[in-house]
SETOR-993716 format. One record per residue (C-alpha): x, y, z. Coordinates in Angstrom, 3 decimals. Layout:
N
[node [X Y Z]],
...
This chain:
239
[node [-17.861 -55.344 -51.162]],
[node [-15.224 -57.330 -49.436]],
[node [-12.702 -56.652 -52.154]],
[node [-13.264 -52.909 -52.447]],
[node [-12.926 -52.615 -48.528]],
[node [-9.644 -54.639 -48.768]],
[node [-8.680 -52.647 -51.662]],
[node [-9.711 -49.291 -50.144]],
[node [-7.602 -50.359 -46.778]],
[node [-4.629 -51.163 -48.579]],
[node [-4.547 -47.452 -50.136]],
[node [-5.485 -45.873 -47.185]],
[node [-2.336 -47.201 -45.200]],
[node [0.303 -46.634 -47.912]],
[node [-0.939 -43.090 -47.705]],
[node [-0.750 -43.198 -43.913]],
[node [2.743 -44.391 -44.200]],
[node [3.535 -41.341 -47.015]],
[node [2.389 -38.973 -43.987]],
[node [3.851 -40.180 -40.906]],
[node [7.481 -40.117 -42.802]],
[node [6.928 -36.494 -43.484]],
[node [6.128 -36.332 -40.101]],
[node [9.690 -38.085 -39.298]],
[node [7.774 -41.450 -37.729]],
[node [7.475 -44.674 -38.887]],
[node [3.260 -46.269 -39.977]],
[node [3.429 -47.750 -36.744]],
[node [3.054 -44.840 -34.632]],
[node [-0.112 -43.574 -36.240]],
[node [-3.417 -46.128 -34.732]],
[node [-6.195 -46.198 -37.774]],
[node [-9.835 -46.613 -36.478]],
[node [-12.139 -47.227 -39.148]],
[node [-15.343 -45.360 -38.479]],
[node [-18.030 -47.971 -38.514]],
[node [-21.239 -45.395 -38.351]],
[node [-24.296 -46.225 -40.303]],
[node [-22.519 -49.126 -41.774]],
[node [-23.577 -52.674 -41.628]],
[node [-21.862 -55.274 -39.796]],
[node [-21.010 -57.307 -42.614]],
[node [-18.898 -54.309 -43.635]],
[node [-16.994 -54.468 -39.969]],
[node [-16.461 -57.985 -40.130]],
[node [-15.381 -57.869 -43.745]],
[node [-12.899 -54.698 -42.717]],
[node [-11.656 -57.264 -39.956]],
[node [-11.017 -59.861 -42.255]],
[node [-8.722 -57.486 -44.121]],
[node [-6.904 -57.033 -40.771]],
[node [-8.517 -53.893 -39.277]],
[node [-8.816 -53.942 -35.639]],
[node [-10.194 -50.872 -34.104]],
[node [-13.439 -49.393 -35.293]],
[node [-15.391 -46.211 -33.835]],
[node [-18.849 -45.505 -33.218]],
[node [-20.339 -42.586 -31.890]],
[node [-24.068 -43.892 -31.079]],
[node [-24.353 -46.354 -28.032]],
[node [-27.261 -48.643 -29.461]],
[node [-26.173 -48.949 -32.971]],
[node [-22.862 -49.870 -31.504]],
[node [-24.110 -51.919 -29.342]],
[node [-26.167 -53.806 -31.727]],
[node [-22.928 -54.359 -33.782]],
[node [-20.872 -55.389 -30.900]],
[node [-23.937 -58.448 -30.484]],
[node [-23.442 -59.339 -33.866]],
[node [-19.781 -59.558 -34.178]],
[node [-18.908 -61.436 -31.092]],
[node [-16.816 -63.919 -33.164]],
[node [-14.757 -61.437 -33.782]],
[node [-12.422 -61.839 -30.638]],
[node [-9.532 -59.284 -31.494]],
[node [-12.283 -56.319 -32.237]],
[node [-11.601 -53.159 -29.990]],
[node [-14.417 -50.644 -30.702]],
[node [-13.741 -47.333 -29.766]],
[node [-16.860 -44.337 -28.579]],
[node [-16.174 -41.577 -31.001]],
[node [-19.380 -39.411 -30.327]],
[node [-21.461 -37.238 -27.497]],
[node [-21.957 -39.653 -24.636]],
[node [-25.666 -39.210 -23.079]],
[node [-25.404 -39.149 -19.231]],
[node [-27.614 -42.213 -18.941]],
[node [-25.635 -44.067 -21.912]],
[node [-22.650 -44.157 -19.747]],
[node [-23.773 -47.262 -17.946]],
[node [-23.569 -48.943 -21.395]],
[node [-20.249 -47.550 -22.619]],
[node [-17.579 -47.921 -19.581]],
[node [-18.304 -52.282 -19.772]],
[node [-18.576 -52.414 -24.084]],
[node [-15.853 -50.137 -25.538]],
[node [-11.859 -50.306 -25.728]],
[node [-11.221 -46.289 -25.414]],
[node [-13.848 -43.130 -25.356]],
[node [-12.596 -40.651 -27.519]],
[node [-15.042 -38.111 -26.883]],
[node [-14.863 -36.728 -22.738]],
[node [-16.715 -33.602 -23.315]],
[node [-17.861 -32.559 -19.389]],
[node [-16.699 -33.589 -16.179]],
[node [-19.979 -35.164 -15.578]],
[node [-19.830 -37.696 -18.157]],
[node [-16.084 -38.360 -16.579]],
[node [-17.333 -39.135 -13.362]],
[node [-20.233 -41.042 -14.707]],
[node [-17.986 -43.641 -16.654]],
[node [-15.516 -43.427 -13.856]],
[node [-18.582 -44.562 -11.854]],
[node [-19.259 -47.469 -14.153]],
[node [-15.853 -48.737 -14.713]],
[node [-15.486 -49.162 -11.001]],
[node [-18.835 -51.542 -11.254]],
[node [-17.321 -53.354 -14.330]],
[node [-14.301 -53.884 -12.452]],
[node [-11.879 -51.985 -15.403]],
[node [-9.602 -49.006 -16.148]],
[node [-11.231 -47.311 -19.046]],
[node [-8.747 -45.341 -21.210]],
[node [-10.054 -41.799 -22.271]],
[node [-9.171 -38.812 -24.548]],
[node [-10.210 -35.642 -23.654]],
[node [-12.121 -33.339 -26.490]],
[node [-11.428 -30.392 -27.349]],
[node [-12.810 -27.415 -29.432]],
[node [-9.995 -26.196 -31.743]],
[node [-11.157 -24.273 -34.048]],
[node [-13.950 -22.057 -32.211]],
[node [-17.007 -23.195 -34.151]],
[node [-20.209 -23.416 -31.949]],
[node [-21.218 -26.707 -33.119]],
[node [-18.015 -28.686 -31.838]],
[node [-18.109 -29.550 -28.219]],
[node [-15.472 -30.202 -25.577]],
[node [-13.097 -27.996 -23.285]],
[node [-12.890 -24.352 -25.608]],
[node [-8.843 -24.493 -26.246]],
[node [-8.747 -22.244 -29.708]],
[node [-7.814 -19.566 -27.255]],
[node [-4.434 -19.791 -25.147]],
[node [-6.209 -17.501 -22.975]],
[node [-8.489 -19.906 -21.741]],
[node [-6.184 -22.454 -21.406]],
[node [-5.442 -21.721 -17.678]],
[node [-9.150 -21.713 -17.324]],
[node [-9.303 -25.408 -18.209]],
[node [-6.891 -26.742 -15.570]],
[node [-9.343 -27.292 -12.577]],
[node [-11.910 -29.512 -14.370]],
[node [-9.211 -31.733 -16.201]],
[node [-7.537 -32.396 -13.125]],
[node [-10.658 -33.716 -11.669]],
[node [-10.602 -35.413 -14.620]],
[node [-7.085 -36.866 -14.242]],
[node [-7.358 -38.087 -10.837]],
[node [-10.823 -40.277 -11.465]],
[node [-9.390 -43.848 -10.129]],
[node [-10.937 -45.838 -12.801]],
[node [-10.388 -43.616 -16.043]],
[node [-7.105 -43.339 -17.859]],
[node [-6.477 -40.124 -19.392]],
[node [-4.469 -41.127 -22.522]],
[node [-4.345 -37.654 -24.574]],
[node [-6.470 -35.227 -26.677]],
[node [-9.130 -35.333 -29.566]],
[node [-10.640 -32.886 -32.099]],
[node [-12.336 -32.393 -35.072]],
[node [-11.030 -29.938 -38.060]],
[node [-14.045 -27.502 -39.361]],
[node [-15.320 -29.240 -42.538]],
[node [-14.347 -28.499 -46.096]],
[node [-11.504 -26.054 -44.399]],
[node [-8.529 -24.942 -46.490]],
[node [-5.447 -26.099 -45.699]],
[node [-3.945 -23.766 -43.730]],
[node [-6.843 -23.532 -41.300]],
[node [-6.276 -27.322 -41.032]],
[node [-2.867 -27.219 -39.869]],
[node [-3.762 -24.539 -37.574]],
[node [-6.809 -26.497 -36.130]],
[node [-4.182 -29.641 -35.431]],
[node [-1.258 -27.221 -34.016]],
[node [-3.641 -26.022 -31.759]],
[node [-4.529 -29.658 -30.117]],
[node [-0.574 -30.440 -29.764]],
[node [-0.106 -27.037 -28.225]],
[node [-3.045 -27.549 -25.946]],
[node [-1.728 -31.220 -25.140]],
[node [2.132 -29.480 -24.044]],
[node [0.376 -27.067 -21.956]],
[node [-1.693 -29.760 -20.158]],
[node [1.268 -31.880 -19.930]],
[node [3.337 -28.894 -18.411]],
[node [1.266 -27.734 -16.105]],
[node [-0.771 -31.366 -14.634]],
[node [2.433 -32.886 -14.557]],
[node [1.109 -35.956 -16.740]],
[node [1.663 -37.479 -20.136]],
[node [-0.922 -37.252 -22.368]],
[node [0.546 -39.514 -25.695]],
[node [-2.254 -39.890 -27.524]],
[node [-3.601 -36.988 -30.407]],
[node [-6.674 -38.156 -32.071]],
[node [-7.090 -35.875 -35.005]],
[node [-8.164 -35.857 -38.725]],
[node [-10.371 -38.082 -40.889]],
[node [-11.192 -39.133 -44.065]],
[node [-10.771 -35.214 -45.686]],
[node [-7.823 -34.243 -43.892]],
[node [-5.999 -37.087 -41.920]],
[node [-2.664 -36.672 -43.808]],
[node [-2.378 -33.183 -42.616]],
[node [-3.435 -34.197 -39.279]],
[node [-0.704 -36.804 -39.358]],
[node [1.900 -34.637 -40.434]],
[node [0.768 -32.257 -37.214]],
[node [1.571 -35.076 -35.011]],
[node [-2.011 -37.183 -34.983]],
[node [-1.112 -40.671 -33.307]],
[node [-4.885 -42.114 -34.021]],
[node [-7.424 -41.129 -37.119]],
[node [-10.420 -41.737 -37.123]],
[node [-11.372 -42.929 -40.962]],
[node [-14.696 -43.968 -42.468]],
[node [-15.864 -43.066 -45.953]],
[node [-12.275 -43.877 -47.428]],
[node [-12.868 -47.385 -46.761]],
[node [-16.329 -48.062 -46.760]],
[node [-17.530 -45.164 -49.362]],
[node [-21.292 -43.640 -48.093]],
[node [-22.707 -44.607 -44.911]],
[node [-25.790 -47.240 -45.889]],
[node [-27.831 -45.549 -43.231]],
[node [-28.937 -42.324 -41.462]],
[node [-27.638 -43.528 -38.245]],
């Protein structure tokens, strides 16, 4: 297992590098976080031993459970990928590096709430619906029309004292041609310029694309992916 995870990292960054030169960067502007769902954490710590750093899980308790296990493990940065329960929050603003997934101003203030009582800044992406399907949360921006529409909430957003707004995430629809995927990832940069124009704020980071479609969503200007099955194959569980 070790060897194929090594192996499997190895390919996945030359092919990272391939993308960010056709995107005119360097490999060292894109951030890889290896999605660690439903995978044990003998997996993690053998990913770490291959020199993976950042790792994303989108379930507090599984996460959790992994972060108790791994504690060795003292350059890990584990990063909250999915839907954030209201009274999860309390769990997440002490135990993760960055929150990718700021779907409601509620769950803002919430972690803003508990990052004050952990005594930290907690960076945060905001996420975003791109594409229009139903199932994806966060702020509807497949429409420029209801762009403007946005600006109230993530400025609330944006002023929380112990939150750091660091960019933008979505998700691509699955199995989508090509075309539609570039689309889907124009979309979030266009989104991010707007939001940048009109709060007055930078907003650096684009976390787009995964194992299916992460070159594209490098070459569309994607500073983090978020990878899982091409380095650890299948999840092991349903979790």
């Amino acid at each position: 297992m070790e060897q194929q995870i090594d192996a499997n990292l190895r390919l996945l960054k030359e092919r990272i590098s391939e993308a960010a030169k056709r995107s005119g960067r360097g490999a060292d502007a894109i951030e890889l976080v290896a999605i660690s769902k439903g995978q044990p954490s003998s997996s993690v710590r053998a990913a770490y031993q291959a020199g993976q750093r950042d790792f994303g899980e989108n379930r507090v308790a599984e996460a959790r459970e992994k972060q108790v296990e791994l504690t060795d493990l003292s350059e890990i940065r584990w990063h909250m990928v999915g839907h954030i329960q209201g009274r999860k929050a309390k769990d997440v603003a002490p135990h993760f590096f960055m929150v990718h997934s700021i779907d409601r101003v509620k769950i803002a203030q919430r972690l803003d709430r508990f990052s004050a009582e952990s005594g930290r800044i907690l960076p945060v992406l905001i996420e975003c619906n791109t594409s229009g399907e139903a199932s994806k949360t966060g702020w509807p921006a497949w429409q420029k029309e209801a762009w403007p529409g946005a600006l109230e909430e993530l400025q609330m957003i944006r002023d929380t004292k112990n939150l750091a707004v660091r960019g933008l995430m979505t998700m691509a629809p699955w199995a989508a041609d090509p075309e539609v995927l570039h689309s889907t990832f124009q979309g979030l940069r266009a989104f991010r310029d707007f939001l940048e124009e009109k709060l007055l704020t930078d907003l650096p980071e684009l976390s787009m694309g995964m194992t299916d479609d992460y070159e594209i969503a490098i070459e569309e200007g994607a500073t983090i992916v978020r990878v899982g099955r091409a380095i650890f194959g299948p999840r092991h569980t349903d979790a």
